[in-house]
N, C-alpha and C positions, 0 to 999 in steps of 0.2 A: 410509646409514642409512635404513633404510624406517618413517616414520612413518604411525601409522592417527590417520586425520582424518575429518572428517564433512563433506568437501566434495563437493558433488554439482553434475556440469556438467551444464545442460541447454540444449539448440540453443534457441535463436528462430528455426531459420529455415524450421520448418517450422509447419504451421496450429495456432491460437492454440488448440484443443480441444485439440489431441493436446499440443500444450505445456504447456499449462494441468493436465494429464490425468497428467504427469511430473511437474509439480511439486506436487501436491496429493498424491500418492504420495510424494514423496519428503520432505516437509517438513510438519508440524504443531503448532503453527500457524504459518502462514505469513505476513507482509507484506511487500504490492507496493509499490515508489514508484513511481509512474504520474508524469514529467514529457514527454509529447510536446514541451515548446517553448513559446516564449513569450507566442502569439497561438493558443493552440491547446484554448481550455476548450470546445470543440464534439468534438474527439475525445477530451480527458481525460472526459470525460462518456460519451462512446459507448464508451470504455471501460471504463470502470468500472460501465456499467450491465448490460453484455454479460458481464462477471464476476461481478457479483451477480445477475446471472438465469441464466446459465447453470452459474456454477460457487459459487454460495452465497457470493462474498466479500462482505464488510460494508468500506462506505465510511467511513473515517476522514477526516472534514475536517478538516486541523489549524488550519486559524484558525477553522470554527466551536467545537471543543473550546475553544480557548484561550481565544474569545468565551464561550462556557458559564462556564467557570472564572473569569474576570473579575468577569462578570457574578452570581456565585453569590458570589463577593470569597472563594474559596478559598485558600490559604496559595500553593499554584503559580500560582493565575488573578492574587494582586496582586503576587507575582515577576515572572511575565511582563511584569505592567502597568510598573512599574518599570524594565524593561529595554529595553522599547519608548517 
């Protein structure tokens, strides 16, 4: 059975523009999860800043959002607080 889907495979293993350059074509809007590793907020940074200046992504922090949220005592910011 041949089913139509909206899966779209794009390499990594070629340079981050032309990568980048597929998936902004093929996907809108789109979010990245940027995890390099455990010890590694120097290139999660160089990444994410090399994707917001070269390719317009906007940086989601989620523990600053959920700080905001909190902090604001929104109905999800004192969910969260409650669950942490």
């Amino acid at each position: 059975m041949n089913k139509s889907t909206n899966f779209t495979e794009v390499s990594t293993e070629g340079a981050l523009d032309k990568t980048m350059d597929i998936v902004n074509a093929a996907f809108e809007p789109c979010v990245i999860h940027i995890r390099p590793g455990a010890n590694s907020n120097d290139l999660r940074k160089e990444i994410t800043e090399k994707l917001s200046e070269e390719h317009g992504f906007i940086n989601l922090d989620v523990n600053a959002l959920i700080r905001d949220e909190n902090e604001r005592k929104t109905e999800i910011g004192q969910e969260m607080h409650s669950m942490v």
